[in-house]
Chimera marker file (.cmm) of the C-alpha trace (Angstrom):
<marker_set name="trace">
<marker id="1" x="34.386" y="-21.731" z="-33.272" r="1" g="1" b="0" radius="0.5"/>
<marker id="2" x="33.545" y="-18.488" z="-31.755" r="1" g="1" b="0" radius="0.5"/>
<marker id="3" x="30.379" y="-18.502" z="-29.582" r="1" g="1" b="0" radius="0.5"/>
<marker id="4" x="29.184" y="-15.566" z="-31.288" r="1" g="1" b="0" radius="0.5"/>
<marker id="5" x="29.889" y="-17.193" z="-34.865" r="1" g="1" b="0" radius="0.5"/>
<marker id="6" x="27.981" y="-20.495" z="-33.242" r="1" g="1" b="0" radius="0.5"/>
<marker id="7" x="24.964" y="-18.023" z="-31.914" r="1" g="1" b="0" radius="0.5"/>
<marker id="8" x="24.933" y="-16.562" z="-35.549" r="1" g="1" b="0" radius="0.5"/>
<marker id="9" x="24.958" y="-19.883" z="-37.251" r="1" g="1" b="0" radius="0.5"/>
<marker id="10" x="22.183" y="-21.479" z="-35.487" r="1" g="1" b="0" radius="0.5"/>
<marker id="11" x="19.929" y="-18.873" z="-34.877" r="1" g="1" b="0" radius="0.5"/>
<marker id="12" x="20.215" y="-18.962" z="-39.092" r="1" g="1" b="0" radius="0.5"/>
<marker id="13" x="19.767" y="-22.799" z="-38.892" r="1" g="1" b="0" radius="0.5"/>
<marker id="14" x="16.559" y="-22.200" z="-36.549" r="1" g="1" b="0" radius="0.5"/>
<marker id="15" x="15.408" y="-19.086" z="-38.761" r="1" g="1" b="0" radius="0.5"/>
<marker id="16" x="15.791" y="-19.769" z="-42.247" r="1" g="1" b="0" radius="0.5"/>
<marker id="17" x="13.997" y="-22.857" z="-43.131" r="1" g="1" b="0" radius="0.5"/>
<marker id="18" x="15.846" y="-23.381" z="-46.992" r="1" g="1" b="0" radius="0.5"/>
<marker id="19" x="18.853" y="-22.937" z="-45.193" r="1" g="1" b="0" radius="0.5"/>
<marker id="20" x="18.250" y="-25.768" z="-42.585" r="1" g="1" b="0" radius="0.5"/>
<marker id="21" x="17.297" y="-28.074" z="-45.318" r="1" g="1" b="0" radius="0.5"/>
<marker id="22" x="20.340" y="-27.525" z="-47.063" r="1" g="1" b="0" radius="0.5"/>
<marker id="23" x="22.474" y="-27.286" z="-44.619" r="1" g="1" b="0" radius="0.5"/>
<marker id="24" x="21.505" y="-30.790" z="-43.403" r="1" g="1" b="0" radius="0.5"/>
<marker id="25" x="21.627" y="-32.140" z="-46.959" r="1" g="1" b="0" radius="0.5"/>
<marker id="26" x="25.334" y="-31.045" z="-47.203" r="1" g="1" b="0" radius="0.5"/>
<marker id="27" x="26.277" y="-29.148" z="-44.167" r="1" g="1" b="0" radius="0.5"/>
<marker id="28" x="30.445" y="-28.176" z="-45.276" r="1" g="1" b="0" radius="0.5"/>
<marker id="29" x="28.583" y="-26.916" z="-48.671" r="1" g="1" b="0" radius="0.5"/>
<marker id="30" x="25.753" y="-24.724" z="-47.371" r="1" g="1" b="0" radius="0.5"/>
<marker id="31" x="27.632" y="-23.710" z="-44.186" r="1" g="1" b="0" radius="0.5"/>
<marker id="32" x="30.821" y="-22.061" z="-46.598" r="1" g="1" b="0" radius="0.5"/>
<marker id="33" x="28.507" y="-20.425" z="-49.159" r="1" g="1" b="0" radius="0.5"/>
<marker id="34" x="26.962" y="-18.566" z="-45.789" r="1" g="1" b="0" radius="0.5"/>
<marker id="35" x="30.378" y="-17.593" z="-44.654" r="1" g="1" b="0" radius="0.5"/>
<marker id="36" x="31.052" y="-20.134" z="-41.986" r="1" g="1" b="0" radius="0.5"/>
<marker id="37" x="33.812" y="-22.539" z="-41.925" r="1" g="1" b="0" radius="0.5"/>
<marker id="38" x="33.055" y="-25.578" z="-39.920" r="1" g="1" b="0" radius="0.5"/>
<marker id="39" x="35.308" y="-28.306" z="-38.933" r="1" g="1" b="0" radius="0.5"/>
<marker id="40" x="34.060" y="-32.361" z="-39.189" r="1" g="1" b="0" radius="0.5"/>
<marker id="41" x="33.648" y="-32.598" z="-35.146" r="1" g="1" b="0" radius="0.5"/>
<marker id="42" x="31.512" y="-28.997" z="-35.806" r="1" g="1" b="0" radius="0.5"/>
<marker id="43" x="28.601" y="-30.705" z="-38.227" r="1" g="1" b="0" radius="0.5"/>
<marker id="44" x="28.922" y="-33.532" z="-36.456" r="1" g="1" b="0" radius="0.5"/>
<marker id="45" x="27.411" y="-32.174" z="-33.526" r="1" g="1" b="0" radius="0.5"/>
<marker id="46" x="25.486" y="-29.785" z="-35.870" r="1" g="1" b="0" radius="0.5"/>
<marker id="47" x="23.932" y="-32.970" z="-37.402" r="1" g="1" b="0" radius="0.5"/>
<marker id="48" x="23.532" y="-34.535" z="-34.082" r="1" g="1" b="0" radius="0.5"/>
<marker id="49" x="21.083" y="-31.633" z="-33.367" r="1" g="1" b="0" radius="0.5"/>
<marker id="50" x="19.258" y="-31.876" z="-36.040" r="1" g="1" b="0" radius="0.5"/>
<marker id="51" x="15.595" y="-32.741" z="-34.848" r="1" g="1" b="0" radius="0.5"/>
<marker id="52" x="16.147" y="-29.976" z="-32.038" r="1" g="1" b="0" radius="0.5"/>
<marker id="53" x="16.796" y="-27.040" z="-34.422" r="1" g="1" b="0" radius="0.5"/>
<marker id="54" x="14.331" y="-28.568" z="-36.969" r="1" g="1" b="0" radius="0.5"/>
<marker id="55" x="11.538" y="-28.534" z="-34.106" r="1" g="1" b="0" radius="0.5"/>
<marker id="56" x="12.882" y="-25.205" z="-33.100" r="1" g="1" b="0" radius="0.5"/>
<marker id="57" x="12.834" y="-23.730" z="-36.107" r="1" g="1" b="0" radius="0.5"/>
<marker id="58" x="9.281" y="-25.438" z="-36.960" r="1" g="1" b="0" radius="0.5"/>
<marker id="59" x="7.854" y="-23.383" z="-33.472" r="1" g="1" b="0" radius="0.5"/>
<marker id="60" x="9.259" y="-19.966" z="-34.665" r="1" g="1" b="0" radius="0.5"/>
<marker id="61" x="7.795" y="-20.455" z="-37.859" r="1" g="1" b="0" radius="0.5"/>
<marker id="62" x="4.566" y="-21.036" z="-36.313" r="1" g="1" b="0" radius="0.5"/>
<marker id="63" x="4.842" y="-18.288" z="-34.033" r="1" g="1" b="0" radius="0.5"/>
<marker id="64" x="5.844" y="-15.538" z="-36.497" r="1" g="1" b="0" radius="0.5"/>
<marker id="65" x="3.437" y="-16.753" z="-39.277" r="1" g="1" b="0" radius="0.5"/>
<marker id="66" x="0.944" y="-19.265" z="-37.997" r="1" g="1" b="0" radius="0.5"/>
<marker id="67" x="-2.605" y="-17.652" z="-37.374" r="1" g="1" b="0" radius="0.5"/>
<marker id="68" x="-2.437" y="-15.120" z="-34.614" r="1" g="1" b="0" radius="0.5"/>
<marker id="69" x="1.294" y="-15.457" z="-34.935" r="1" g="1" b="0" radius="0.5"/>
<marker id="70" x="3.446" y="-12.339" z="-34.797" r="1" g="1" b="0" radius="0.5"/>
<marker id="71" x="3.571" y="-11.060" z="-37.929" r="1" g="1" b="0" radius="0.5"/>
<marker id="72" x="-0.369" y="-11.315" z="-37.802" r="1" g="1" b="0" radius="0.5"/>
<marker id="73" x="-0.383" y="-9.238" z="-34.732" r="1" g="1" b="0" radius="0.5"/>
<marker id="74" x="2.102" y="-6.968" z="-35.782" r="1" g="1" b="0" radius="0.5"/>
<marker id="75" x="0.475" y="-6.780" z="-39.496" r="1" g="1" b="0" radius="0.5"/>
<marker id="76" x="3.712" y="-7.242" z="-41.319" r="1" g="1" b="0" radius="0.5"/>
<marker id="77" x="4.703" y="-9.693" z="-43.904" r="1" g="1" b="0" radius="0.5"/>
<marker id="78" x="7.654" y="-12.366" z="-43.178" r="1" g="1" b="0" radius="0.5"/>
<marker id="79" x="9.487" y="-13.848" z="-46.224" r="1" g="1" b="0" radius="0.5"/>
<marker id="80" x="11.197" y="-17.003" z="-45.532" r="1" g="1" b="0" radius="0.5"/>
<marker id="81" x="14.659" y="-16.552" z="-47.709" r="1" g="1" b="0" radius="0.5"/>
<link id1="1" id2="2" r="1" g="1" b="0" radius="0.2"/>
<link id1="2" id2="3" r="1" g="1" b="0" radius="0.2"/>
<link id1="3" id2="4" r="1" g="1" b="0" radius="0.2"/>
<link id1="4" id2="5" r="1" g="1" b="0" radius="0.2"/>
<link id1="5" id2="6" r="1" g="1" b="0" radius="0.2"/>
<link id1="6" id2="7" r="1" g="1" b="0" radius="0.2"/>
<link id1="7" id2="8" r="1" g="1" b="0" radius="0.2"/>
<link id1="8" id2="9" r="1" g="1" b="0" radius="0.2"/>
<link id1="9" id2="10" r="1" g="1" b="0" radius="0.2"/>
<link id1="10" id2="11" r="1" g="1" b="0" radius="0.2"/>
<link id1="11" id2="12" r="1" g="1" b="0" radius="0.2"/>
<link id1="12" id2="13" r="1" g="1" b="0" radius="0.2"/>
<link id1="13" id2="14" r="1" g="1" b="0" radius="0.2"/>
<link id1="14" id2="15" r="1" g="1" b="0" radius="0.2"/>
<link id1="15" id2="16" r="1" g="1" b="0" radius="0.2"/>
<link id1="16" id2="17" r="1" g="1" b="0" radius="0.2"/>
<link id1="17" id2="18" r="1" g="1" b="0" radius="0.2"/>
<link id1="18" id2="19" r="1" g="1" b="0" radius="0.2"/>
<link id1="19" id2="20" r="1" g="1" b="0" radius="0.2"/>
<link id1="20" id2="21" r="1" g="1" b="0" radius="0.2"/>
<link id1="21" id2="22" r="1" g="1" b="0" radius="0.2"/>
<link id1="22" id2="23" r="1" g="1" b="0" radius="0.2"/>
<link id1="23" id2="24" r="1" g="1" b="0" radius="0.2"/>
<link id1="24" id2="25" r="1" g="1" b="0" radius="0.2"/>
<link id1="25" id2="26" r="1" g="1" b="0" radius="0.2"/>
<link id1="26" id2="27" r="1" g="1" b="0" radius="0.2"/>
<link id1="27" id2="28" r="1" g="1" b="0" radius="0.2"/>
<link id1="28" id2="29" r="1" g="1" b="0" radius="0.2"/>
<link id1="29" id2="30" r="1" g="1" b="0" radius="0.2"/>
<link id1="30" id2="31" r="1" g="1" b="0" radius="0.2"/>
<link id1="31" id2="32" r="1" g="1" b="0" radius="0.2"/>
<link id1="32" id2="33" r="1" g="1" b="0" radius="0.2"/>
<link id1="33" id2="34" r="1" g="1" b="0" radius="0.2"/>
<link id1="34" id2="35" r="1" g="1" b="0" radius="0.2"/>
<link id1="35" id2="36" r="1" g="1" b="0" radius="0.2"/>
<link id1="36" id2="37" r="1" g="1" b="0" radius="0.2"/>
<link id1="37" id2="38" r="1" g="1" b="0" radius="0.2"/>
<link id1="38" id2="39" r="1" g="1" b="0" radius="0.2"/>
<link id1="39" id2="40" r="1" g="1" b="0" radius="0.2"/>
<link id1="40" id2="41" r="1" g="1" b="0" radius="0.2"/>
<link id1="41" id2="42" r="1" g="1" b="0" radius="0.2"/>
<link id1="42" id2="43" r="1" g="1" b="0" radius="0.2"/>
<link id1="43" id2="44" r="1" g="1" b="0" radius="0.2"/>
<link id1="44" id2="45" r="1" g="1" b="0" radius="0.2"/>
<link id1="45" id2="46" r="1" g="1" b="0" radius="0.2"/>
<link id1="46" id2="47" r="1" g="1" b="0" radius="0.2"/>
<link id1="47" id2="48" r="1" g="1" b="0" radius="0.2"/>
<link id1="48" id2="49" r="1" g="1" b="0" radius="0.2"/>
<link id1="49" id2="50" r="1" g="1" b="0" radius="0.2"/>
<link id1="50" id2="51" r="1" g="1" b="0" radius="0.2"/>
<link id1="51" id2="52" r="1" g="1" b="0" radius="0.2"/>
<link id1="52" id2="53" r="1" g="1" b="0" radius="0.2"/>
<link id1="53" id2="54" r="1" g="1" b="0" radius="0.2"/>
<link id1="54" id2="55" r="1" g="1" b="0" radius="0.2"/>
<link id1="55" id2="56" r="1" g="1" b="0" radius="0.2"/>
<link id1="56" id2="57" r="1" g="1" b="0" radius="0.2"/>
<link id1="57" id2="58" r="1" g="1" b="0" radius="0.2"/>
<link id1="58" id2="59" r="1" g="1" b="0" radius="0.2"/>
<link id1="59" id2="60" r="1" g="1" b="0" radius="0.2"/>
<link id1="60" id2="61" r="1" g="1" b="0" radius="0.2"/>
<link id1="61" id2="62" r="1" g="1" b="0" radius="0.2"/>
<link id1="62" id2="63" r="1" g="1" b="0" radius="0.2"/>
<link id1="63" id2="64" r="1" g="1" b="0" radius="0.2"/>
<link id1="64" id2="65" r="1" g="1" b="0" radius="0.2"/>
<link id1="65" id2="66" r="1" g="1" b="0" radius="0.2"/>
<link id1="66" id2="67" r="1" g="1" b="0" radius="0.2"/>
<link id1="67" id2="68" r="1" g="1" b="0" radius="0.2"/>
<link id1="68" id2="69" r="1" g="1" b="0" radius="0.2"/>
<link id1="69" id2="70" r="1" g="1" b="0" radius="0.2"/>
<link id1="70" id2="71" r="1" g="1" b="0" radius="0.2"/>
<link id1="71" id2="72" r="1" g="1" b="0" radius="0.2"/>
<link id1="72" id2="73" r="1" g="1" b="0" radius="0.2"/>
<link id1="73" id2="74" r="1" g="1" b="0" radius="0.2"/>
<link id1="74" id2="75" r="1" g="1" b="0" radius="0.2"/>
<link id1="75" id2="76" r="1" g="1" b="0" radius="0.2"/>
<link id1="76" id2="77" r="1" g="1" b="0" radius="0.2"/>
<link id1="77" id2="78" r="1" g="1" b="0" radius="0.2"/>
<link id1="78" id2="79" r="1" g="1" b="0" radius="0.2"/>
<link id1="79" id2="80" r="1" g="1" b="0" radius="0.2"/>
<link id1="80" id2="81" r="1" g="1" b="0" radius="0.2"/>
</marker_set>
């Protein structure tokens, strides 16, 4: 895979929380309907990182919505999609 298709595919996985839950559900699912085709040795390392980009994703959440966060700073509204 690409690096810039990996960059784009887990900064979504870090991102976009419904995504991350889905994608770890049923990774080859979730991963096609957003446009990326992964191979089994692919989610397996995908999986493998799983409480990383879950923590990950968990801080930027915090940061861009938590109190004081980013988008309270910057005084703009973040929709998790």
């Amino acid at each position: 895979m690409p690096r810039e298709t990996v960059e784009q595919l887990v900064g979504k996985l870090m991102t976009n929380d419904a995504f991350r839950a889905d994608f770890f559900k049923d990774p080859q699912t979730s991963a096609h309907a957003e446009g990326f085709h992964l191979s089994d040795e692919e989610i397996t390392s995908l999986k493998g990182a799983q409480q990383i980009l879950t923590k990950a994703g968990d801080d930027i959440s915090q940061f861009v919505q938590g109190p004081g966060g980013a988008a309270a700073v910057l005084d703009i509204h973040v929709h998790s999609n």
